[in-house]
N, C-alpha and C positions, 0 to 999 in steps of 0.2 A: 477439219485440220486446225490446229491453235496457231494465234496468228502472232502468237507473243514468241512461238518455236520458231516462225520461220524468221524474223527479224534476228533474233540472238543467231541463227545460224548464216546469214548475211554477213551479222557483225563481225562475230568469230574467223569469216572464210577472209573478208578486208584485212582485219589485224594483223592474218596471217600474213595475207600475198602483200603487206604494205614492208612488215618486217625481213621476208624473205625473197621475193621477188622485186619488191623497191628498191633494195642492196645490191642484189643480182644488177640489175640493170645501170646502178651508180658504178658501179666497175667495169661495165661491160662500156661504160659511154667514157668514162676518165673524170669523173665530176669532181674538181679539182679550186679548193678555196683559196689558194694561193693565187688566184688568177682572180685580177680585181673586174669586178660587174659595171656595164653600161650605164647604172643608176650614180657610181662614181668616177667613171672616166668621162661621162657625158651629162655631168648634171645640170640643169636646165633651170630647175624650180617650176618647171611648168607639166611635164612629162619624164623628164627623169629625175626621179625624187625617190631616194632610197627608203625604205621603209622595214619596220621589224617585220620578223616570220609571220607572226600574231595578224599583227595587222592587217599582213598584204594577204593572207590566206582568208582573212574575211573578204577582204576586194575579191578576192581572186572568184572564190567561192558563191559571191552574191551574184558576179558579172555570169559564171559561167550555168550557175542554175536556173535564174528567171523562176520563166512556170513551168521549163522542161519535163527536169525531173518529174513533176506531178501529171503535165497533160499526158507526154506521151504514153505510160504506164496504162491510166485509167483509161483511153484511148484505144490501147492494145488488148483491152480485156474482154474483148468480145471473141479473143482466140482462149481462153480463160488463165486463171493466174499460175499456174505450172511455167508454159514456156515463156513467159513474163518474167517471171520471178529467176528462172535459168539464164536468160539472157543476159538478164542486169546484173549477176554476180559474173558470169564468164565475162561479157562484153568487160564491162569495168575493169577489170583484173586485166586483163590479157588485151583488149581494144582502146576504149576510150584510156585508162590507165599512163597505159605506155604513149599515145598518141598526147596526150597534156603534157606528161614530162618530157617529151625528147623533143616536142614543139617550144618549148619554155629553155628547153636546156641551146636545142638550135639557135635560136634569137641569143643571147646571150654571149655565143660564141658568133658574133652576127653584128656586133654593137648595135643592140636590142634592136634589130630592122625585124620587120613583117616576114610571114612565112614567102611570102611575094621575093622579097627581095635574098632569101635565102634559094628557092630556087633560081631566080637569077645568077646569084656565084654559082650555082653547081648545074644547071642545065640550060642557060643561056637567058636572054633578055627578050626572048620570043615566047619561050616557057612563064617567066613571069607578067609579060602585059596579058598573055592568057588566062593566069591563074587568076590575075587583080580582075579580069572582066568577071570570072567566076565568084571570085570570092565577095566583090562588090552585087551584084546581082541577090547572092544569096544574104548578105547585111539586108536589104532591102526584102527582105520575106521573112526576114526575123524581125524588123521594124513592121511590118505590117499584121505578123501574128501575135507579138506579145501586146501592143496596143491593142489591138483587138482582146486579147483577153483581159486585158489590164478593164478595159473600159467595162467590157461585161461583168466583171468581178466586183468593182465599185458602185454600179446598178446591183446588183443583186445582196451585196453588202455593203450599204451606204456608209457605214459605222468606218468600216477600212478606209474608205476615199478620206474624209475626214484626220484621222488618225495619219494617212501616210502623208497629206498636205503639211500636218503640224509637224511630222519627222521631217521633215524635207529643212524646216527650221534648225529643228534641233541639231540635224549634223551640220549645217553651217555654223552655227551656235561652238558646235564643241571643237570642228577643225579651225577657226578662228582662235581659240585659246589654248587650245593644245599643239599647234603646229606654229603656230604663228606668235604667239603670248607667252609661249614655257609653259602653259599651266601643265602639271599632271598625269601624264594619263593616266594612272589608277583612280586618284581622282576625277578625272577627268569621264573617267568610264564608269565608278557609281553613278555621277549625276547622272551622265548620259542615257543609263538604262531608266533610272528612278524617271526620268524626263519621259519615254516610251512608252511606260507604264500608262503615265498620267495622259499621252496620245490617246493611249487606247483607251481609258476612261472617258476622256474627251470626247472620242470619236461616238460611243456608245450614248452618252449624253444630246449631244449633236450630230446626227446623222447628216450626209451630204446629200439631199436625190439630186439630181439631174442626169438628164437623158444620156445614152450613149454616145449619140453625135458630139456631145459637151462634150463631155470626158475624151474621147478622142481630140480633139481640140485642143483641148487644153494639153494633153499627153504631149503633142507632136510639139506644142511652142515651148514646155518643158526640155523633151533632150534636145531641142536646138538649143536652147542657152546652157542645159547642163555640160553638152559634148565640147563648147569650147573654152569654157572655163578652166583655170588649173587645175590639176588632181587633188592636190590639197586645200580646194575649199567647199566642195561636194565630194569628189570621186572615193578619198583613201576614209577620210570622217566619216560620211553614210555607210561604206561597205564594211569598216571598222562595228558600226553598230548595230548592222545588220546580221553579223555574225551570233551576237546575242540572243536575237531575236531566234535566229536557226535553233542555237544549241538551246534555247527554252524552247522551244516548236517540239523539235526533236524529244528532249526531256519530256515535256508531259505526254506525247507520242505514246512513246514507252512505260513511263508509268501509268499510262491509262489503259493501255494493253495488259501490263502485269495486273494490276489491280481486277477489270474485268472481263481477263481472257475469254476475248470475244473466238469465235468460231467463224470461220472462211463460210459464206453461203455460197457464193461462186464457184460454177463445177472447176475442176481442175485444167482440165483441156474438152473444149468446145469444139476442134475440126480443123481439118487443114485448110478447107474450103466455107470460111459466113460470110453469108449474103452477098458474096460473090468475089469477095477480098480471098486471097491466099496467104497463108502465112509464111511462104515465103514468097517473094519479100518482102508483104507489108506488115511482120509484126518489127523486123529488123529495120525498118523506115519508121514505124510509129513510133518504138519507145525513144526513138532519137536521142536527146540527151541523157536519160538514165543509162546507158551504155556505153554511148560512144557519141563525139558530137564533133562536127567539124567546125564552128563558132569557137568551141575550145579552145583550136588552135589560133584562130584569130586575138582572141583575149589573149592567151600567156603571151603572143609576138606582139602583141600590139601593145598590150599595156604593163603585164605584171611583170614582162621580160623588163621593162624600162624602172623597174623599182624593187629589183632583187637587191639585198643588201651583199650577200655570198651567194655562190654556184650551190652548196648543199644546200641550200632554202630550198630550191626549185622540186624537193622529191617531196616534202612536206606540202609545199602550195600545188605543185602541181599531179604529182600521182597519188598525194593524200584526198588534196579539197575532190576528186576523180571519186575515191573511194566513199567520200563523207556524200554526194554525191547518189552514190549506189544505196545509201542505206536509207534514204527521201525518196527515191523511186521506190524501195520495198515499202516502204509505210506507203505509199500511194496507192501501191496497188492489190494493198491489204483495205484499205480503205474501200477500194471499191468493189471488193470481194466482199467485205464484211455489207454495204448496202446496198448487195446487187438484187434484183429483181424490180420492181413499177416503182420505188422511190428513184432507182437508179438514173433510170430514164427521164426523172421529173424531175432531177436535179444539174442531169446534164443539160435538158432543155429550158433552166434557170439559171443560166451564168458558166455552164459548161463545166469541167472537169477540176477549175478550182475551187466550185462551190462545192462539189461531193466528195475532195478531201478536206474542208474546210468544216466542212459538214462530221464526216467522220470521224476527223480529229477532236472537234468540238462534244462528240456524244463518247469519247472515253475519256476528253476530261471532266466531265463531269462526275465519274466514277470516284474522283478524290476532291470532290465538292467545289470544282470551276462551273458558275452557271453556263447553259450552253448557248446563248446569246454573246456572253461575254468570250468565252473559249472559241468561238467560232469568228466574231468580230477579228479575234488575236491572231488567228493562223491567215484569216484571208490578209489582213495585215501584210503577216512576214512574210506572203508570195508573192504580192503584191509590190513589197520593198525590192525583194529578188530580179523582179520583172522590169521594174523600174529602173536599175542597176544595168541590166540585160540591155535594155532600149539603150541609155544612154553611151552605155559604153556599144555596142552595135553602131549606134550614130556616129559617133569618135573613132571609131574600128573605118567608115566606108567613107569619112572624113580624110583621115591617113593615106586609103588608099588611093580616092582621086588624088590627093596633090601628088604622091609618089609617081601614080601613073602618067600625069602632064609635068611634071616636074624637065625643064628642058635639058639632055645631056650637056649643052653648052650652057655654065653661068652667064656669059654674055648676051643672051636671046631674051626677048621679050615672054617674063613668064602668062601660062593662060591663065583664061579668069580661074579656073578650078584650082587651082595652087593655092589662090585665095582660101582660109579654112573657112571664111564664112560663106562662102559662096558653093565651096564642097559638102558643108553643114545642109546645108539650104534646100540642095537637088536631093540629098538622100532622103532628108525628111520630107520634101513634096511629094518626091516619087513613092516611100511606102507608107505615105497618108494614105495615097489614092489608093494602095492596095488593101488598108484595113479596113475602109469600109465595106468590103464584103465581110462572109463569117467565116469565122476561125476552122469549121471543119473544110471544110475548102483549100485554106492557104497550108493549114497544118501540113497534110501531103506530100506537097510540091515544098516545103521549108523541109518536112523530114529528108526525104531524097538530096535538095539540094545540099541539105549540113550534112547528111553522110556520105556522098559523095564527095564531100569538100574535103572530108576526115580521111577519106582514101586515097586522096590530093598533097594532104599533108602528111601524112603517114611515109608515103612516097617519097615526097622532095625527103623529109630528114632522113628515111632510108638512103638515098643518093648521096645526100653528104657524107651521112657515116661511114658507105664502103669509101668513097674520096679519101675521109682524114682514117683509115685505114681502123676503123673503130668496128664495135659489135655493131650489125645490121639484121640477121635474119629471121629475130622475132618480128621483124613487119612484116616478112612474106605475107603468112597467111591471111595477115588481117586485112593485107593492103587488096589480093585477090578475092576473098571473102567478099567485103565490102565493095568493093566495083560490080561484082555480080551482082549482088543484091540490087545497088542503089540502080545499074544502068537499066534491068528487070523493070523497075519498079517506077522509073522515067519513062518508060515504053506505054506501061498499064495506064498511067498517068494523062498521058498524051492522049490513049485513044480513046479514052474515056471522056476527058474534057472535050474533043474533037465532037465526040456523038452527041457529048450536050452543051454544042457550042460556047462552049465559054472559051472565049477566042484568047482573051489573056492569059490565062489559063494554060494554054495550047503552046503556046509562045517561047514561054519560061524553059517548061520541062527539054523541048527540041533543043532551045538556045541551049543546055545546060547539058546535054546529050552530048550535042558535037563539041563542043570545049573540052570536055572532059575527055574524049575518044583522042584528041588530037593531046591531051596532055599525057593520056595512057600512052601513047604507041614512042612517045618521046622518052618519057620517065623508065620505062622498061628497057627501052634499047639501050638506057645507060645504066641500071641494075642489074640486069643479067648478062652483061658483056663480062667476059671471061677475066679480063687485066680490068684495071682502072689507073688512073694517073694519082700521084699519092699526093694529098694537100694538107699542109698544118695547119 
């Protein structure tokens, strides 16, 4: 199978459902620009800072992909790349899709509050300290797996560690003069990339080693300073320039495909039943992000919602960056089709599943004369930046959500320490330290179920508000049922499997996240499928 058809017919199937189903969906919800955004009724300078489409669809974009989009894919390819490759174009379009934008468009009508506190207005204050213990729990298993892979990734391509320390410069460098100084941004954005470049030269010149223990280390004191600093002196500059990085990722992708239409080795469909996994549910748990991600909704309510400049932004950042998204899990998991067999294995037990797209990106660009040292340096780079993005904003996501959750109903009460950010900073990153030094095939799992579970959480509440303000709702049905099946399945498998090989932590999670979830199902529906609803503006 040509792995250059199946990408172009991804692409083609997004353009479509962005053009005709993105529309669909802006008039079914009332996405209305005369209605001024929380970035200018509440601006802050620190969290609500309005920003162009451009811009924030790179934030949005970098925050929501990490190394999703590529683990879960290569991860799933053991049920092989057909029902892979099906899932990520349906999920995307129809699941994850619609759960970005109407999570992004909620907040907004929400004065950019958390998907938390948007269940709150529509299913009580019991609903939401529920969802925050959920949603908080699961930030801390996305802190523990992308450190984890961040740290593996930089061991096995020392050249990226290097290169992403020097970026790290460079967007404060450029958000310091462009946000703060006037300078430019066109400006402002050739140097920026010319600067990238020269990382990545850098990087390849001086390679970083140090152990993984380091690098975890150093990760976690990282997004504790990144997560409480303003947006505009890391947050909106790096994910601004990490977009570049994407669309030349992506570009040489594809013309390194065109150029050496490589050939799928990877059978098509391998079984319902390997080596003891079932695919359902665990192919709809592993590709996680390439589909559908419940972290999604946290980012657009957490952050991107607080820097919409207009309401129609949100179909571009948020059911486009969804789609752009879909088309990083097809090259992923062509990638591991195209070096499936005994490299495959050698490479996922060398830095796991972002060294075998980093790997396979790197051996098509070479086909229009990129060395593959250098080409492979570049992509572990730009996941590596994604990931980064991912953590920090994750940290500032379960930041938000403790102070919200101790936040005292009465202004006059003596607030707790957690209201403090830095002290809410503090417990997240200790707590999913300790989880990343186990390995990532482990947490992966238990993070898949927990983010789509989460996605079937959110999906929910903005179904409940929609029938409320008398608005389109019944494109969540299926996904919202769909998705509970699967994830609560797949918490069960999870459970007794960990139980039989005592991994007691392990054990712990999935129950805790069971019954949360069961007690937020039986709420959420008895106010979805009740016949009347009360009508709210």
């Amino acid at each position: 199978m040509s792995a250059l058809l199946l990408v172009l017919i991804s692409i083609v199937a997004f353009l479509i459902a962005y053009v005709t189903y993105g529309a669909w969906l802006s008039k079914q919800w009332g996405i209305d620009d005369s209605k001024p955004t929380p970035a200018h009724t509440r601006g802050d300078g620190v969290d609500y800072v309005p920003a162009s489409s451009a811009v924030l669809l790179g934030h949005h974009f970098a925050s929501i992909a990490g190394a999703g989009p590529i683990v879960g894919p290569i991860a799933a390819a053991i049920f092989g790349w057909i029902p892979v490759l099906l899932w990520i174009i349906v999920g995307s379009i129809f699941f994850g899709g619609v759960q970005d934008y109407s999570s992004l468009f909620a907040s907004i009508r929400h004065d950019g509050k958390s998907i938390g506190e948007v269940i709150q207005a529509n299913m009580g204050a019991k609903g939401k300290k529920l969802f925050s213990v959920f949603a908080w729990l699961t930030l801390l298993l996305v802190v523990a797996a992308f450190t984890n892979i961040v740290a593996n990734t930089f061991v096995s391509v020392p050249a990226a560690g290097t290169a992403s320390l020097l970026f790290i410069v460079v967007a404060v460098g450029f958000g310091n003069l462009v946000y703060r100084r006037g300078f430019s941004l066109k400006i402002g954005s050739v140097i920026g990339v010319a600067l990238l470049l020269a990382c990545i030269a850098l990087g390849n010149m001086f390679p970083l080693v140090l152990s993984r223990n380091v690098w975890i280390a150093f990760l976690l004191v990282y997004i504790a300073i990144a997560s409480v600093t303003p947006v505009w002196i890391l947050l909106q500059p790096r994910d601004y320039l990490n977009a570049y990085l994407l669309y030349a990722m992506l570009a040489g992708a594809v013309l390194g495909l065109l150029i050496s239409r490589p050939t799928l080795q990877l059978e098509g469909y391998m079984g319902f039943n390997v080596g003891g996994q079932y695919l359902f549910p665990m192919l709809f748990i592993t590709v996680a992000c390439g589909a559908i991600s419940g972290f999604h909704s946290l980012v657009g309510s957490g952050t991107s919602s607080k820097q919409l400049t207009k309401e129609s932004d949100a179909k571009i950042v948020g059911y486009g960056g969804m789609l752009i998204e879909g088309v990083l899990a097809t090259i992923a998991i062509i990638t591991a089709a195209y070096v499936a067999g005994p490299r495959l294995t050698e490479l996922l037990a060398d830095g796991g599943p972002v060294n075998v797209f980093s790997d396979g990106i790197g051996v098509f660009m070479t086909s229009f004369g990129i060395p593959f040292e250098i080409g492979k340096s570049f992509v572990a780079l730009a996941v590596s930046a994604f990931a980064l993005t991912s953590l920090d904003t994750a940290t500032r996501l379960g930041r938000f959500i403790l102070q919200e959750y101790f936040e005292p109903e009465d202004p006059t009460e003596k607030k707790p320490i957690f209201t403090n950010m830095y002290a809410a900073t503090g417990v997240t990153v200790v707590l999913g330290g300790l989880l990343a030094v186990t390995s990532w095939d482990l947490i992966w799992p238990i993070f898949g179920s927990a983010n789509q579970l989460l996605a079937a959480l959110a999906l929910m509440a903005v179904a409940v508000w929609l029938k409320k303000a008398n608005k389109g709702y019944k494109m969540f049905i299926g996904p919202i049922v769909f998705m509970f099946a699967a994830t609560l399945v797949a918490l069960f498998f999870l459970a007794r499997t960990n139980l039989i090989a005592q991994n007691w932590i392990l054990v712990v999670f999935p129950v805790v996240l069971f019954v949360l979830a069961i007690i937020l199902l039986v709420e959420g529906f008895g106010i979805l499928f009740k016949t009347e609803a009360p009508e709210q503006k």
